[in-house]
Legacy VTK file of the C-alpha trace (Angstrom):
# vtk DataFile Version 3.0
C-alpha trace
ASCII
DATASET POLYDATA
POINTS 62 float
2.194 -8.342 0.838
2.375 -10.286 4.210
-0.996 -10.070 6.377
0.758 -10.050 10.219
-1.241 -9.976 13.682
-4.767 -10.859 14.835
-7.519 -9.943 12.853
-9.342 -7.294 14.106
-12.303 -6.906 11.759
-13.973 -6.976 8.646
-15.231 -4.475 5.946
-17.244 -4.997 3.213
-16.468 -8.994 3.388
-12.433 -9.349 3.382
-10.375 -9.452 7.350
-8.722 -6.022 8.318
-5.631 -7.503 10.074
-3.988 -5.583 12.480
-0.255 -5.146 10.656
1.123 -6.420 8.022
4.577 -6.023 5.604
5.050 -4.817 1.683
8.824 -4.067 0.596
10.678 -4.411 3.869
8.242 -2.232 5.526
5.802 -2.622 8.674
2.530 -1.031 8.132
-0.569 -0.669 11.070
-4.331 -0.671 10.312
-5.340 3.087 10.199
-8.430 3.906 9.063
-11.203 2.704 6.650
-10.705 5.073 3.350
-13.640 7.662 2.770
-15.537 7.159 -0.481
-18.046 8.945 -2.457
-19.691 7.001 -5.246
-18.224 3.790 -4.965
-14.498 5.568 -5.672
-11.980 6.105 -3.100
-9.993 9.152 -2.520
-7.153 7.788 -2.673
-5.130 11.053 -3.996
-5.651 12.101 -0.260
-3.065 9.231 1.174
0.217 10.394 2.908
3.308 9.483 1.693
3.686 6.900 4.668
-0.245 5.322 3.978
-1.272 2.495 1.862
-4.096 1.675 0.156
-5.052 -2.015 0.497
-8.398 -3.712 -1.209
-11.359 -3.042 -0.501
-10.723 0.381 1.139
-8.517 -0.245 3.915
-5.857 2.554 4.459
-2.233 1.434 6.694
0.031 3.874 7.990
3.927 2.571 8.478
5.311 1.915 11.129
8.607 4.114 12.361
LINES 1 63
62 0 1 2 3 4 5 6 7 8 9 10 11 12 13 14 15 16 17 18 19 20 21 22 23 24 25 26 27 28 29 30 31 32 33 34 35 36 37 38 39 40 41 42 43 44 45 46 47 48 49 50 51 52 53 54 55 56 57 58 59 60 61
């Protein structure tokens, strides 16, 4: 994974950068994943999200 662009905040300690790149593909900052109970809901991602540590959800670009 390749963190790209400015930094535009932080959650729970670790930089939410605006873009970045995983396989050949551009992904945008989104959205900060819900939770319930420390776990994330993951199984509610998009095919076109990803799920990046801590709870940080990126939607690709395109």
């Amino acid at each position: 994974m390749h963190y790209m662009g400015p930094v535009i905040g932080d959650f729970m300690g670790k930089p939410i950068f605006k873009s970045l790149e995983q396989s050949g593909a551009s992904y945008e900052f989104d959205r900060i994943a819900s939770c319930d109970a420390d776990e994330f809901f993951i199984q509610d991602l998009k095919d076109s999200e990803l799920f990046v540590a801590p709870g940080l959800i990126y939607r690709r670009k395109g």
